[in-house]
C-alpha positions as YAML, in Angstrom:
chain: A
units: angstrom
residues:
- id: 1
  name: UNK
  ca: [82.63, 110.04, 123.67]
- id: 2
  name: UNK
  ca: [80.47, 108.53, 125.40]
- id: 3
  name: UNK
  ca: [81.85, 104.77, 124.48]
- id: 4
  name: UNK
  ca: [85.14, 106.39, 126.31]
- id: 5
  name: UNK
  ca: [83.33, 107.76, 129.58]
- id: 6
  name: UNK
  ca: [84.32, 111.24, 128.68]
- id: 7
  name: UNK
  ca: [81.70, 114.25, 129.51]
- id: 8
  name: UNK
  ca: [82.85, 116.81, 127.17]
- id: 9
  name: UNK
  ca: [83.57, 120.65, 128.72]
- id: 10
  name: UNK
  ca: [81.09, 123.65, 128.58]
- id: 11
  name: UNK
  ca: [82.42, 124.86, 125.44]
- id: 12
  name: UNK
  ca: [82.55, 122.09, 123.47]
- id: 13
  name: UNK
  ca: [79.05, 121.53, 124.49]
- id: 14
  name: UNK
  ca: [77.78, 125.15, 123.19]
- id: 15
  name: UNK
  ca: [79.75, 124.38, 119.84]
- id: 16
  name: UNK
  ca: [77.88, 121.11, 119.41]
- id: 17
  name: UNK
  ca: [74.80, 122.44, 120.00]
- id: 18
  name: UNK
  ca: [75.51, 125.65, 117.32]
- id: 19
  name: UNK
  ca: [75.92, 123.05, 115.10]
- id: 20
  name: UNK
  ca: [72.47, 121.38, 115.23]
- id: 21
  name: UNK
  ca: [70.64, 124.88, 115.57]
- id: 22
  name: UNK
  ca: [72.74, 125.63, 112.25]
- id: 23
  name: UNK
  ca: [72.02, 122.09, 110.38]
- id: 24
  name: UNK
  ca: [67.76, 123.01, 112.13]
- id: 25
  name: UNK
  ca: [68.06, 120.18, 114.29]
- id: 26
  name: UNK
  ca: [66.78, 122.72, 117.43]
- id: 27
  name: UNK
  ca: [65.46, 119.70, 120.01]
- id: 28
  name: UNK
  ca: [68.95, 117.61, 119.48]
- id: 29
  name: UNK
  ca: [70.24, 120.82, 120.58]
- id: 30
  name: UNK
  ca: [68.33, 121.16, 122.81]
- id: 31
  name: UNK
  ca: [68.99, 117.46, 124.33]
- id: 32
  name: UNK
  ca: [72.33, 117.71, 124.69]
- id: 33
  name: UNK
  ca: [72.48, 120.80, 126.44]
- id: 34
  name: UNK
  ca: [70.09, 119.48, 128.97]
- id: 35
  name: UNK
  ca: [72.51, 116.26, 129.27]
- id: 36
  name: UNK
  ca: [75.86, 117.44, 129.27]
- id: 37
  name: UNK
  ca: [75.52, 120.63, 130.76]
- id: 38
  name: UNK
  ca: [75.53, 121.25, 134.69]
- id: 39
  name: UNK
  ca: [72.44, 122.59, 136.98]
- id: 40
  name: UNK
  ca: [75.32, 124.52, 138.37]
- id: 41
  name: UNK
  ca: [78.69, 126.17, 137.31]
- id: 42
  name: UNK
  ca: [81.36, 127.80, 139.60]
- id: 43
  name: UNK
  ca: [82.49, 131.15, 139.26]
- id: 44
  name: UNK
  ca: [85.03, 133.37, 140.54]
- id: 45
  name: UNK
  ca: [84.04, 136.40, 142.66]
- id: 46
  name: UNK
  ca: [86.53, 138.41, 144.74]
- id: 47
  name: UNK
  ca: [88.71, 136.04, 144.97]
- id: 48
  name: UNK
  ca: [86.59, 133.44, 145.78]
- id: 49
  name: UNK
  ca: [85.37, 130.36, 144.06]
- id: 50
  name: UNK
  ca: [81.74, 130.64, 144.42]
- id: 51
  name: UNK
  ca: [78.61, 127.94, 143.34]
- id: 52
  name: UNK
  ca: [75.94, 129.77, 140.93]
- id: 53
  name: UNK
  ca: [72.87, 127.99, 139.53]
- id: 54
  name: UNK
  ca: [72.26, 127.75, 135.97]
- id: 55
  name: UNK
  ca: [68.96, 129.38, 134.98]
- id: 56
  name: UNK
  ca: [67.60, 129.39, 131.02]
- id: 57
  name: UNK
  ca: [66.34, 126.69, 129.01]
- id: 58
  name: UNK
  ca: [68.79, 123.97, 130.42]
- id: 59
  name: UNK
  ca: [66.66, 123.44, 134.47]
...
């Protein structure tokens, strides 16, 4: 992907990193949630599009 210039989405993010916390690879997990996933995420509340920060083990 990254040959390509494509960021994958949120979900396919999660999904990868399942996948190395299932195969006990925990800080590869834990590296490409930090690098692929946003410090912030948009959500939708009463009808508006509002910014939220991300807070966990990804800041």
């Amino acid at each position: 992907m990254e040959e390509l210039g494509v960021r994958p989405d949120e979900d396919t993010t999660r999904r990868i990193g399942k996948a190395f916390v299932a195969s006990g690879q925990e800080e590869k997990e834990k590296h490409v949630l930090e690098k692929y996933l946003k410090k912030w995420k948009y959500i939708h509340f009463n009808g508006e599009r509002v910014r939220v920060r991300r807070d966990g083990p990804l800041v």
